[in-house]
C-alpha positions, 0 to 999 in steps of 0.5 A: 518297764518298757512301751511297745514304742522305742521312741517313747523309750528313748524320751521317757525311759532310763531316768533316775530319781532319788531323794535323801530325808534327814530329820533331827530333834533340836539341840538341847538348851537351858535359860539362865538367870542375869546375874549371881544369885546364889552367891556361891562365887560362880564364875561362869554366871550359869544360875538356872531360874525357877519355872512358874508357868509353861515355856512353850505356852503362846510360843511362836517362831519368833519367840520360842519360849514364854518368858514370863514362865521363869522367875529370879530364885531367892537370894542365896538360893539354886534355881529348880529348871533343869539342866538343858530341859528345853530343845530348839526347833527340829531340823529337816532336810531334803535332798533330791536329784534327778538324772539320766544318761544319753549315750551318743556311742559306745565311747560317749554320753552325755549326762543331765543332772538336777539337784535340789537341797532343801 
């Protein structure tokens, strides 16, 4: 959109913005019990715990889940969480840039441009 002003135009006009949203959910994850349990000789270690309360109960962004909410299962026994039944924090992104060109000549220009990424 055009003033009747050419100078204005000059000054104000031909400028670019643009911006870029991501969003994401968090990654999926499960909480694993210490040690062998079950005792079925597995030897990646990766025995889930039972779940007894909410995990996101009181969470904050220090401390994410409620770790009073798990429990050790019984000897020889499976945990019942289910596998990567909790996601981390959801990731956001912005990015933004802002330009414009100045020509000088028919040859020449020159180009501002600022970018932000957050």
């Amino acid at each position: 959109m055009a003033s009747d002003n050419r100078a204005l135009d000059a000054l104000v006009g031909g400028w670019q913005l643009n911006a870029l949203v991501s969003l994401s959910s968090g990654t999926p994850y499960d909480v694993q019990a210490p040690f062998q349990i079950a005792n079925t000789n597995n030897i990646s270690g990766a025995l889930r715990p039972n779940v007894v309360g909410d995990p996101h109960a009181g969470a904050t962004k220090l401390q994410p889940i409620n770790v009073n909410a798990f429990a050790l299962p019984v000897p020889y026994t499976f945990g019942d969480m289910g596998r990567n039944s909790l996601r981390s924090d959801w990731r956001k992104n912005l990015d933004v840039s802002l330009f414009r060109s100045f020509p000088f000549s028919e040859s020449k220009r020159l180009e501002f441009r600022a970018e932000a990424l957050i």
